[in-house]
C-alpha positions as CSV (number, residue, x, y, z in Angstrom):
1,X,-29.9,-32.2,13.1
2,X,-27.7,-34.5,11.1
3,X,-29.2,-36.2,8.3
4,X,-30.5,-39.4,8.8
5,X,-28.1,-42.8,9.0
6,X,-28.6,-46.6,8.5
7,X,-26.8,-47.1,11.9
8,X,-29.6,-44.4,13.4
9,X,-32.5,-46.0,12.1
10,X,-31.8,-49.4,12.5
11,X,-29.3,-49.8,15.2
12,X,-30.8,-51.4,18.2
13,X,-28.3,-49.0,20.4
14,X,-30.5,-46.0,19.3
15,X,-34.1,-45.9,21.2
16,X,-37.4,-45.8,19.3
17,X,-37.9,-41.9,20.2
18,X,-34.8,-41.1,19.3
19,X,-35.1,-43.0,15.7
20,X,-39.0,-41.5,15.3
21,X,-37.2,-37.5,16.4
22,X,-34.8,-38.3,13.6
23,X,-37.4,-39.2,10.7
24,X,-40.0,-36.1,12.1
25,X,-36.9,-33.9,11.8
26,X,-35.7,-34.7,8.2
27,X,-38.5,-36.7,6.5
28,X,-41.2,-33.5,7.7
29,X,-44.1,-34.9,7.0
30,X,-47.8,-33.0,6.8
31,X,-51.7,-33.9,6.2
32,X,-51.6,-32.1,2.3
33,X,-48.2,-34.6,1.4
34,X,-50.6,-38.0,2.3
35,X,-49.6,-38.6,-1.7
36,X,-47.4,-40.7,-3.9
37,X,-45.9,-37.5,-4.7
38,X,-45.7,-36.3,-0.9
39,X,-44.3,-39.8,0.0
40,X,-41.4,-39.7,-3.0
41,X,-40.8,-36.0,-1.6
42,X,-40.4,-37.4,2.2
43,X,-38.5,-40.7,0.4
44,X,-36.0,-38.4,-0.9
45,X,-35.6,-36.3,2.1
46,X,-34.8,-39.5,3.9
47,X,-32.3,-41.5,1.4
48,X,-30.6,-38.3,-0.7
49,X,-27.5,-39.1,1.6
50,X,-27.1,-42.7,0.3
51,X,-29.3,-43.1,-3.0
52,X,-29.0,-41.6,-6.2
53,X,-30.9,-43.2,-9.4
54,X,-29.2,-43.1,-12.7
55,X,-31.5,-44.0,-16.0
56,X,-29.0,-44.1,-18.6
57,X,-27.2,-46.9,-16.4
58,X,-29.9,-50.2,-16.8
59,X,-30.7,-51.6,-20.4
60,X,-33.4,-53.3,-18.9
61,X,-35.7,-51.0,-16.9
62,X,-34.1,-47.5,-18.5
63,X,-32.8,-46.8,-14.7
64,X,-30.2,-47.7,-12.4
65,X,-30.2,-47.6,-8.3
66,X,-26.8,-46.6,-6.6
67,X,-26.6,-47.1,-3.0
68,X,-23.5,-45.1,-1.0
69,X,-21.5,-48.2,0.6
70,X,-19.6,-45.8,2.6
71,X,-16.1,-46.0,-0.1
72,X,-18.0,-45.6,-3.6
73,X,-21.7,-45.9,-5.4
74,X,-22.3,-49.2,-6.0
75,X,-25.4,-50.4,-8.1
76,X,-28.0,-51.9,-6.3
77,X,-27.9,-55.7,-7.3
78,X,-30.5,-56.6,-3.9
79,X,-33.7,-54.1,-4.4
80,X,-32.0,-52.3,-1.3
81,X,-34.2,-48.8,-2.8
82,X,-37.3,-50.8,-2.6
83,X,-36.6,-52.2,0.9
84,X,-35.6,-48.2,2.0
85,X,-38.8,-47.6,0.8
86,X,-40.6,-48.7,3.8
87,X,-39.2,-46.1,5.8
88,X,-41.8,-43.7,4.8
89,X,-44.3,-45.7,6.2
90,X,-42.5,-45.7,9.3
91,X,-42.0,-41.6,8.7
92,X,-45.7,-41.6,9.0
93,X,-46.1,-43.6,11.8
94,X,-44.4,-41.4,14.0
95,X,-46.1,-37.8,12.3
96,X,-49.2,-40.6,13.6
97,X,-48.0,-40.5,17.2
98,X,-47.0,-37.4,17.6
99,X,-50.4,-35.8,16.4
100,X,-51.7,-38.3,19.0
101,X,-49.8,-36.7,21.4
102,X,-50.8,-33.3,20.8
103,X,-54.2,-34.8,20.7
104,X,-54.1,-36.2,24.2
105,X,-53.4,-32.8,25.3
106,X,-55.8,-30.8,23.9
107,X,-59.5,-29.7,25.4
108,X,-62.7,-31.9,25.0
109,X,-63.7,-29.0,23.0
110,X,-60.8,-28.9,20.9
111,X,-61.5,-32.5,20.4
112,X,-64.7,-32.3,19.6
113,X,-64.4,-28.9,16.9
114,X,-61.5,-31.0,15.2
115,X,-64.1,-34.3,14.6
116,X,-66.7,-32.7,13.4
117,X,-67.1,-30.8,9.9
118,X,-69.3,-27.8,9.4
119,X,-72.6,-30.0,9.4
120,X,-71.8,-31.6,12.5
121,X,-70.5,-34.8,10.8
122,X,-68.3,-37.0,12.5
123,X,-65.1,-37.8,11.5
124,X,-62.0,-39.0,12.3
125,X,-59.1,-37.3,14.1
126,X,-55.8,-36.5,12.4
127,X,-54.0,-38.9,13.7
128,X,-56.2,-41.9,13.1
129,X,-56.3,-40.9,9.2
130,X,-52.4,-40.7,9.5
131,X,-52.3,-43.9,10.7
132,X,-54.3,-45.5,8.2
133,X,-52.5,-43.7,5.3
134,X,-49.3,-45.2,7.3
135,X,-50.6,-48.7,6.8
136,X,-51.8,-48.3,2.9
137,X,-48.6,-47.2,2.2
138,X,-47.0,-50.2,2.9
139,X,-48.6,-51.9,-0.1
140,X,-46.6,-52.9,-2.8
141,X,-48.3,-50.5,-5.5
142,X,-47.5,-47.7,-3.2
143,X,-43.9,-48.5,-2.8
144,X,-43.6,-48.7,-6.3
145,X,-45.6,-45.6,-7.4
146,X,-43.3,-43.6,-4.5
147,X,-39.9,-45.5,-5.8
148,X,-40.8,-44.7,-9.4
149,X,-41.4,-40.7,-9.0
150,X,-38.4,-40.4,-6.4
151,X,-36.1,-41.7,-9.2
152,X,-37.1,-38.3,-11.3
153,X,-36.7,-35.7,-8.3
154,X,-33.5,-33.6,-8.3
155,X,-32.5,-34.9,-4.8
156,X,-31.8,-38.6,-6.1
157,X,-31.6,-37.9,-9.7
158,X,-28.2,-38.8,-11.7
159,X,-26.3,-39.6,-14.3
160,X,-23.2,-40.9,-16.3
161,X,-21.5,-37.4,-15.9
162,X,-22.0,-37.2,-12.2
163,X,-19.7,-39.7,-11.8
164,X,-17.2,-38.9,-14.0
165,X,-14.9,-37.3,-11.2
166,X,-13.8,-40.5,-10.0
167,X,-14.5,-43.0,-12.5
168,X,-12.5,-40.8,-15.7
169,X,-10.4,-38.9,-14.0
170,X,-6.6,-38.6,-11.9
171,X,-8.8,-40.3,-8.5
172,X,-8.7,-44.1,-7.5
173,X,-11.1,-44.7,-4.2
174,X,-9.5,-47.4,-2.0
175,X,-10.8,-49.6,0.3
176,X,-9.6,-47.7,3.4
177,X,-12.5,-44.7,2.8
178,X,-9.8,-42.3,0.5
179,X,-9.8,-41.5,-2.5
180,X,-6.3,-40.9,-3.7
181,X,-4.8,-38.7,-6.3
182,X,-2.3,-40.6,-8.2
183,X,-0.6,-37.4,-9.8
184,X,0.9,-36.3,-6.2
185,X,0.0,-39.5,-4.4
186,X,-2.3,-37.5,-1.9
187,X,-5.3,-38.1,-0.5
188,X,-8.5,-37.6,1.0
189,X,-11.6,-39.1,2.9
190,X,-14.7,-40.3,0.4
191,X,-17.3,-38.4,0.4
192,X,-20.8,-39.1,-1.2
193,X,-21.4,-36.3,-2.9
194,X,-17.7,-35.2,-3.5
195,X,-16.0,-37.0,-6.2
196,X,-18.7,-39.1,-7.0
197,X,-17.3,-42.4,-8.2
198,X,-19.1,-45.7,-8.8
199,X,-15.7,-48.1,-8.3
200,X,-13.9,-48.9,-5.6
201,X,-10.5,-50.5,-5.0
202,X,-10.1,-53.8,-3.1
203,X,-6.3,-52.4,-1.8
204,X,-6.1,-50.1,1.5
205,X,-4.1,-46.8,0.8
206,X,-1.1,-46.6,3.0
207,X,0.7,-43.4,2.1
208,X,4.1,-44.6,4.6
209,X,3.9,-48.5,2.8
210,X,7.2,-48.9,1.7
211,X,7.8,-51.7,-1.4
212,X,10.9,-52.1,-1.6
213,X,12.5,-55.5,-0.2
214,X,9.0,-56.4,-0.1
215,X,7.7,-59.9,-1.5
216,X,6.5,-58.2,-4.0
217,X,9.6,-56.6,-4.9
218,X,11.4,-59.8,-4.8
219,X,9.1,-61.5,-7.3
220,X,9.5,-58.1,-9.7
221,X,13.5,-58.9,-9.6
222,X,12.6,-62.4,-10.5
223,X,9.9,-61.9,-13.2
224,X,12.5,-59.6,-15.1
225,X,15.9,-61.8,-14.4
226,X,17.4,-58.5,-12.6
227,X,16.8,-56.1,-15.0
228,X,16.5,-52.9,-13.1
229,X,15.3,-50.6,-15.7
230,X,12.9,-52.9,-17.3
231,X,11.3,-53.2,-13.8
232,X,11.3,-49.3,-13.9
233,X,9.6,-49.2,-16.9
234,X,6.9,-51.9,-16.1
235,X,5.8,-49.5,-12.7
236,X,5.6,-47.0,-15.0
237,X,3.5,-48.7,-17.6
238,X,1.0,-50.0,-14.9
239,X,1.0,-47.1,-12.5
240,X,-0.3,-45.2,-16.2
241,X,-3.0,-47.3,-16.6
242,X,-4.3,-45.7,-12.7
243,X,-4.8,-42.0,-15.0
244,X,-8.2,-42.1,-15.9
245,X,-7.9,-40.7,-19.1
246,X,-5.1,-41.9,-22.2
247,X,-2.7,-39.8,-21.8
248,X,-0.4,-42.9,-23.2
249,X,-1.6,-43.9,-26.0
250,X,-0.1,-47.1,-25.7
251,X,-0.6,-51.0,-26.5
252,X,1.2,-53.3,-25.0
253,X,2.1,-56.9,-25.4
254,X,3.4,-59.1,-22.8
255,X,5.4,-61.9,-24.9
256,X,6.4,-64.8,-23.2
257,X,7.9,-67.4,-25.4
258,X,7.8,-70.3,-22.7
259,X,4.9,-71.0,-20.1
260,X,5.8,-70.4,-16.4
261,X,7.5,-66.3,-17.3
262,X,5.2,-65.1,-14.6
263,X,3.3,-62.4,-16.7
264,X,0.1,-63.8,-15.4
265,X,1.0,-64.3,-11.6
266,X,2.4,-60.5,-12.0
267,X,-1.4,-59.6,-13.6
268,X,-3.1,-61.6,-11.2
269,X,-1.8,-59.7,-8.4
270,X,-2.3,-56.3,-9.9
271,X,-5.6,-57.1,-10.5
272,X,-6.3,-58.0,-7.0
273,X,-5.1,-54.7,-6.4
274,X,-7.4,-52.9,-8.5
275,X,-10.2,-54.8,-8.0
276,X,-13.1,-55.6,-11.5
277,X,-13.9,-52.3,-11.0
278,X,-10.5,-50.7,-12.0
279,X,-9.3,-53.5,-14.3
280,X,-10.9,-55.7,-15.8
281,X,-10.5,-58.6,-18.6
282,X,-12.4,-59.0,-22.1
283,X,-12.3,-61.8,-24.1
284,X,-9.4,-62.4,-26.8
285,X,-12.0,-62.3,-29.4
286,X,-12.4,-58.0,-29.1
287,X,-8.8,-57.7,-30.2
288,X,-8.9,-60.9,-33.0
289,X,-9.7,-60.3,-36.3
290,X,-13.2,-61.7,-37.1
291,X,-13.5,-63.2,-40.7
292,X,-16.7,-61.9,-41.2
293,X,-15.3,-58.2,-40.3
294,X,-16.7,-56.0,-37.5
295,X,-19.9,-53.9,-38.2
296,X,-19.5,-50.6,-37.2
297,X,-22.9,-49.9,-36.1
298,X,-23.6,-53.9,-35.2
299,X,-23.6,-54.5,-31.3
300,X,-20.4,-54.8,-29.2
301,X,-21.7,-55.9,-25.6
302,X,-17.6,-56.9,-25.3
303,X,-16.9,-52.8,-24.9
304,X,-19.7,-51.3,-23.2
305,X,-19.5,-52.5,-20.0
306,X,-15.7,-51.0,-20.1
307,X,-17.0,-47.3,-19.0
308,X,-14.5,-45.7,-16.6
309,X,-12.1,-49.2,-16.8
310,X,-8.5,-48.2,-16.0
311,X,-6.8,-51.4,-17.3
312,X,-8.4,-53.4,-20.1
313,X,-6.3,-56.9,-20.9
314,X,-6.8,-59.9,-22.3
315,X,-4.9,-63.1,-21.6
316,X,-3.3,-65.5,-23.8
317,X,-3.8,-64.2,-27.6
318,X,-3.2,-67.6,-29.6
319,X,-0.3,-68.0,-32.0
320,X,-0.3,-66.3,-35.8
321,X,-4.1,-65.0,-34.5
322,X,-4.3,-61.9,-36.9
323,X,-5.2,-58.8,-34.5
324,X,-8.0,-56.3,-35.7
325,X,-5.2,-53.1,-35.8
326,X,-8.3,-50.7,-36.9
327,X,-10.0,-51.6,-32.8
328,X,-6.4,-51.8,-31.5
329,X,-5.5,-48.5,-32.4
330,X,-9.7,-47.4,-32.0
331,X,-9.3,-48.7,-28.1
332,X,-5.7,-46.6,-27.8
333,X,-6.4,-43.0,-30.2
334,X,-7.7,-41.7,-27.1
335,X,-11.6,-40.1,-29.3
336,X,-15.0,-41.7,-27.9
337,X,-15.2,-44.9,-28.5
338,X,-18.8,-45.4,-30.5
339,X,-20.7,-49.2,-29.0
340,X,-23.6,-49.8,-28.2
341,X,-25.5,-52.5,-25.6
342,X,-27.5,-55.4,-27.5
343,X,-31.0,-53.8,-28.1
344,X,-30.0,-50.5,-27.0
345,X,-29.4,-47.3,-29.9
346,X,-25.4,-46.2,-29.6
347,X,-23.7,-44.5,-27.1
348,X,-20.2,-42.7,-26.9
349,X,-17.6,-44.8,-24.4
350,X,-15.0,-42.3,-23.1
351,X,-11.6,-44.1,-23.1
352,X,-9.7,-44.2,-19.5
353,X,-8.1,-47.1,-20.0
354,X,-4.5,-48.9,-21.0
355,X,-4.8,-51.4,-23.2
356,X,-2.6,-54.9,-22.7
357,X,-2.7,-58.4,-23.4
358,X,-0.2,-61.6,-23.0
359,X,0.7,-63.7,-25.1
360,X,3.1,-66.9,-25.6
361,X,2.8,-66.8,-29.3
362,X,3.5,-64.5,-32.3
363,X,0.3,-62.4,-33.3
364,X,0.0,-61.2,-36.7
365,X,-0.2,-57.6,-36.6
366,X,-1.8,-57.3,-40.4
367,X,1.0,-55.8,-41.9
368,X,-0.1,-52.0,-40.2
369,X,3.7,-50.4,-40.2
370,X,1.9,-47.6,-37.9
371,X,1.0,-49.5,-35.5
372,X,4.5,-49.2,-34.4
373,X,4.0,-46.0,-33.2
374,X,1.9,-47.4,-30.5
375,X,2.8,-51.3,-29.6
376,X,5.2,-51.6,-26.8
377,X,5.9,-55.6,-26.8
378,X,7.4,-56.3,-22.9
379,X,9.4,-59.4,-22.8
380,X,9.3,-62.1,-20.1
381,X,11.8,-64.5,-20.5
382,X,12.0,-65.5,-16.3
383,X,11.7,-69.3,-16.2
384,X,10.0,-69.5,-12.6
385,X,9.8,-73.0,-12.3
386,X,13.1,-74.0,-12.7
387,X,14.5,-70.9,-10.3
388,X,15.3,-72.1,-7.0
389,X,14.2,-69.2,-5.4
390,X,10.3,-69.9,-7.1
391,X,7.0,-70.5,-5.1
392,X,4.5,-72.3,-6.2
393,X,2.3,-70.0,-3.8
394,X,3.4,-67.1,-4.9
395,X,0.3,-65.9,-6.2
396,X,-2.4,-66.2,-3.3
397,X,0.7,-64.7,-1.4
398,X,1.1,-61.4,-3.6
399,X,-2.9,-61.2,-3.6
400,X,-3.0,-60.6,0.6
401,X,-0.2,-58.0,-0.3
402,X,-2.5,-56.0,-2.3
403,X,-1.8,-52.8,-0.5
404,X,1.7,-53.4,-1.4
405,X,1.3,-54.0,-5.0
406,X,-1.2,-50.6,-4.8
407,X,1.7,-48.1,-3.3
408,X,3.7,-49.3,-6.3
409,X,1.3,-48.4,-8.4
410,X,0.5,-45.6,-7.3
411,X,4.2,-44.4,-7.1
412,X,4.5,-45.3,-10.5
413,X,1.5,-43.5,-12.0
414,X,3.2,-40.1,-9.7
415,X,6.8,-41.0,-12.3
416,X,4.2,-41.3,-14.7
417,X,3.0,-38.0,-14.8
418,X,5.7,-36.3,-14.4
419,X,8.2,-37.9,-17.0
420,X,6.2,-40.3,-19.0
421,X,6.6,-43.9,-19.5
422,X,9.4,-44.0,-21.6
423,X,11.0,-46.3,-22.8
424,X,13.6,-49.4,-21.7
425,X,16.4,-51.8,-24.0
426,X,14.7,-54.5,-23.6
427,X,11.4,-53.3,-24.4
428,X,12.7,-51.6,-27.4
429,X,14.6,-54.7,-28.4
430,X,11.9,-56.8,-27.9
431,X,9.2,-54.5,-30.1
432,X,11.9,-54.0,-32.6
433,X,12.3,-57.3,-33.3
434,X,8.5,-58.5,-33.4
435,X,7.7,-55.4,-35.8
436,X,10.7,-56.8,-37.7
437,X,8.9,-60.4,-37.9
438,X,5.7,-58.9,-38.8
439,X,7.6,-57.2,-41.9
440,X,8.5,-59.5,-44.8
441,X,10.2,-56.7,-46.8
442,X,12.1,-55.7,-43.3
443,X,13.6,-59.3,-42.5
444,X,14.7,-59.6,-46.3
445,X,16.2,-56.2,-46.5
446,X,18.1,-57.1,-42.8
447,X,21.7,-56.8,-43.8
448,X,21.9,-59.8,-41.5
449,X,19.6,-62.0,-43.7
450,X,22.3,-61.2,-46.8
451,X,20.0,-61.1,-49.2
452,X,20.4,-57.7,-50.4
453,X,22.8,-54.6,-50.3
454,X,21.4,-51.4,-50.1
455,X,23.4,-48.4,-52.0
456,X,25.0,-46.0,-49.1
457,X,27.3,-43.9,-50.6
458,X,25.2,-42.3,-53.1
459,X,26.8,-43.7,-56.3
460,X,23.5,-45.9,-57.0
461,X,24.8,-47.3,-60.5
462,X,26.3,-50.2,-59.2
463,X,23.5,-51.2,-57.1
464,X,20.7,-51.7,-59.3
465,X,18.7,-55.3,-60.2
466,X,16.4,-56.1,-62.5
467,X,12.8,-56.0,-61.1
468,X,12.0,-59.6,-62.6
469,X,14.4,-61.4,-60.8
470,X,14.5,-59.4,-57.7
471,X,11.0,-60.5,-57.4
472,X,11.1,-63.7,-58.4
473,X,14.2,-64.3,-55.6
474,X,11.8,-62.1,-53.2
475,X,8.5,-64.4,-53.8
476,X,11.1,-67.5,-53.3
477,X,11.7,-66.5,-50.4
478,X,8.6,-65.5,-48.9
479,X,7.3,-68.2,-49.6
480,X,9.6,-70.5,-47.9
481,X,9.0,-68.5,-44.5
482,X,5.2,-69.7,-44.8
483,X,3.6,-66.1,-43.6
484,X,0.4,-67.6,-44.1
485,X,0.0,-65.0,-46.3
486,X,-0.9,-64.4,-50.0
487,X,2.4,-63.8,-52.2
488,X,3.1,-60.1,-52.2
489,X,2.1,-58.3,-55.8
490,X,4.9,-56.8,-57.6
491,X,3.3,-53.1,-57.3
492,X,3.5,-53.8,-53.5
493,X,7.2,-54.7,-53.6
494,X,7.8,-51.3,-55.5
495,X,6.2,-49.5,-52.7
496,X,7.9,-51.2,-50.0
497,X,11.2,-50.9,-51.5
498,X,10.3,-46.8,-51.7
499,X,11.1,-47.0,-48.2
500,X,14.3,-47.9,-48.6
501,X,15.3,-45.3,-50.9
502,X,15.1,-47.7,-53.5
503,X,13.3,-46.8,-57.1
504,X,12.0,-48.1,-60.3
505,X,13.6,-47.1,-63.2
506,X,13.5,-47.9,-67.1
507,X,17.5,-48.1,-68.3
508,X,20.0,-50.0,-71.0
509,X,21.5,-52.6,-69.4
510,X,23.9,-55.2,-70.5
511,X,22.4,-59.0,-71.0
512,X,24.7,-62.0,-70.0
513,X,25.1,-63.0,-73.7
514,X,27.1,-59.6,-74.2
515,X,24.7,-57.4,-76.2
516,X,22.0,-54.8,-74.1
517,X,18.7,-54.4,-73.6
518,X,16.1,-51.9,-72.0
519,X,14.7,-53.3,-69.0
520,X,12.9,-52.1,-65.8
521,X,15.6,-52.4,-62.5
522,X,15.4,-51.4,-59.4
523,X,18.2,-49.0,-58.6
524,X,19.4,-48.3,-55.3
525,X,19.9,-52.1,-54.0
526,X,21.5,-55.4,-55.5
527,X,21.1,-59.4,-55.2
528,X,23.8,-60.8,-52.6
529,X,25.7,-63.0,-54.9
530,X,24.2,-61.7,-58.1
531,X,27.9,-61.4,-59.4
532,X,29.9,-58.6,-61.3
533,X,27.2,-55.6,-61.8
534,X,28.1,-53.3,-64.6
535,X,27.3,-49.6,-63.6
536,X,24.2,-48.1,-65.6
537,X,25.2,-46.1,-67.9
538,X,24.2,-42.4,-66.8
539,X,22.9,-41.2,-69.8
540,X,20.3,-43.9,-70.8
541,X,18.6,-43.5,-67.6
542,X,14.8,-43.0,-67.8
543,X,11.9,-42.2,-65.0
544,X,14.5,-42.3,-62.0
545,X,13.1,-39.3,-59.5
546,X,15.2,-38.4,-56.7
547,X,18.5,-39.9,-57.9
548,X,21.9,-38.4,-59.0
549,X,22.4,-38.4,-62.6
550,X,26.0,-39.9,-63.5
551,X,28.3,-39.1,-66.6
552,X,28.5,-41.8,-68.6
């Protein structure tokens, strides 16, 4: 006999001997289990289809209840185990009757043999002590005492990596019962003990949907003023945020200079897609700076809850906020995160998600030159509410076309995987120049600032300056961009300039009152309008590694 359903024990369309046949045939009761053991053992006989019990899961009570909803395991906010509970009491009730029916048909002798011990002391039948074990074990303390050793037996018993198949892996469960595998795009039914997953998407899977000319579509061509490859490019970057695992190890920024771009309508409706359990929003706060600094081994509540997450973002990151690079590039290195719960001892996050966030203004990225490697800035420069085509219900309209927005996403994790995100102009414009704007040596060295020239023909002796009054035109001029920043020591200019090809050297060189003097330059770049340079002379050259020597 199948195992045991909600809809068979509690559907008034199945009869009371059919429900009573169903719990005698899986919960199999007997006189030596009239325990709390024997009633956790019947318990988990009963819910094993539909209950598993996770302990590292609950900071409060060390344990976690799951309930199968039929899609995905879903923690059990409404004491639904404790409720379940009573159906042992009900398992016993019907062991009662049917020992009461095999009483009925037995001899007055029989009867008689089986109430009386070897003394010739009554007592009572089977079924009457069954039925009074039924109705003790509908106290409280007994439900407790039978929920309580269930949550240990093998049957019921779980944890984190049980669910791991699902929750940090290539599989998404849907709303429609599937759960879909968003390297091929195929997909199969959920199953409670296959693929275990504890989220569930809000968005139906629809393997024949088709997108395109879609509203959905339309709003893509409008959010990205007709830019066909950076629309590419943005399915690909959200369909890779579906992996479960960072194979991208990617941050990136939506940058909107003017309100009403549409980056947030676009998130809204992706979100909807995904549902809280797939992607989810933390506070700005997780990727700012903190003045105080972060404690490694302090509490961060903001990252725990962020287990098996496939799309962390955070909205609206002010303007000149300073981010934390050391958690931004922590949240996208793809190693165990290290965090821990408030009152609870640490615990190793596995990373599955992409990290994003929006933004109108210009974060300060703290002068991290390697960050570059990672941050992918995505430009939105739409101006929805002046286009004649926009709706001002465009939102709650993309949300009901959730199944839409999934296929795309789906289809774009299957690109994905097989070519990688890439890469787009205007992404790599975009990044280019706000890694440019976060670099104060890079904007004055920008042949397009004319600052400086650089040497590029290898003669370097007619590019040189001296460091004093390159630094001092520098510091001018750093100043009068108001980085809200410190002015940049001199040792700190040398190093910069290294990666220009640019060096320090010791050398003769001739003063503007005629006669010469031994000064520290910088050879390899010179002033824009510093006037006529005389070339170094080759042989008083001192301490310049990795340039030609010239004849003098």
């Amino acid at each position: 006999m199948a195992a045991p359903t909600l809809a068979m024990l509690w559907d008034p369309n199945y009869t009371d001997e059919e429900r009573r046949a169903e719990r005698l045939e899986v919960g199999l009761p007997s006189l030596e289990m009239m325990t709390d053991e024997g009633n956790a053992t019947i318990y988990a006989r009963l819910m094993h289809p539909w209950l598993r019990c996770d302990r590292s899961r609950d900071s409060q009570t060390s344990r976690c209840w799951l309930v199968w909803s039929g899609t995905h395991w879903q923690p059990d906010m409404t004491g639904a185990h404790l409720d379940l509970a009573r159906e042992v009491a009900l398992v016993w009730d019907a062991y009662a009757v049917d020992l009461e029916r095999r009483w009925a048909k037995k001899s007055k002798a029989q009867r008689r043999k089986e109430t009386s011990d070897e003394s010739g002391k009554a007592r009572q039948p089977a079924h009457a002590v069954v039925r009074a074990w039924a109705s003790k074990c509908r106290a409280l303390s007994r439900l407790r005492a039978l929920v309580e050793l269930a949550s240990v037996m093998p049957q019921l018993r779980a944890t984190a990596a049980d669910f791991d198949g699902v929750d940090c892996d290539w599989w998404v469960a849907t709303s429609s019962g599937e759960v879909v595998d968003v390297r091929t795009g195929q997909a199969e039914p959920a199953r409670p003990h296959v693929r275990m997953g504890t989220r569930c998407a809000p968005a139906a899977w629809r393997p024949d949907l088709q997108w395109r000319g879609t509203l959905w579509d339309r709003h893509l061509e409008l959010v990205t003023c007709g830019d066909d490859e950076l629309a590419a490019w943005l399915q690909r970057l959200f369909g890779a945020a579906l992996f479960g695992t960072q194979r991208e190890h990617v941050f990136a920024l939506h940058y909107g200079p003017l309100a009403g771009n549409g980056k947030s309508t676009t998130m809204g409706a992706i979100a909807a897609a995904l549902g809280d359990g797939y992607c989810r929003q933390m506070a700005e706060s997780t990727l700012i700076e903190s003045s105080h600094g972060r404690d490694s081994s302090g509490p961060s509540p903001d990252l725990i809850d962020f287990a098996g997450v496939r799309l962390m973002w955070t909205d609206e990151i002010p303007d000149g906020a300073k981010l934390d690079m050391t958690r931004v590039k922590q949240l996208t290195g793809g190693m165990g995160v290290r965090t821990r719960g408030l009152f609870r001892s640490q615990e190793t996050v596995r990373p599955t998600w992409l990290l994003m966030a929006s933004t109108n203004g210009t974060p300060r990225l703290g002068g991290d030159r390697g960050i570059g490697r990672r941050i992918r800035v995505v430009p939105w420069h739409a101006q929805l509410a002046d286009h004649p085509d926009a709706d001002p219900d465009i939102g709650a309209k993309l949300e009901a076309e959730r199944d839409v927005v999934f296929a795309w996403l789906v289809e774009g994790a299957r690109i994905a995987y097989e070519e990688g995100i890439g890469t787009c102009p205007a992404v790599e414009e975009a990044t280019r120049s706000m890694l440019q704007n976060q670099d104060p040596m890079a904007m004055w060295m920008d042949p397009a600032a004319e600052n400086v020239a650089l040497c590029t023909d290898g003669d370097a002796r007619s590019y040189w300056c001296e460091i004093s009054k390159f630094t001092e035109a520098y510091v001018e001029w750093y100043t009068a961009q108001n980085f809200g920043k410190a002015e940049p020591k001199q040792h700190l200019i040398t190093r910069q300039l290294a990666s220009y090809g640019v060096v320090r050297a010791y050398a003769t060189v001739r003063q503007d009152t005629g006669g010469t003097a031994r000064r520290y330059v910088y050879v390899g770049v010179r002033l824009v309008g510093q006037g006529p340079i005389e070339p170094l002379p080759g042989d008083k050259w001192a301490n310049v590694p990795g340039l030609r020597r010239h004849a003098g």
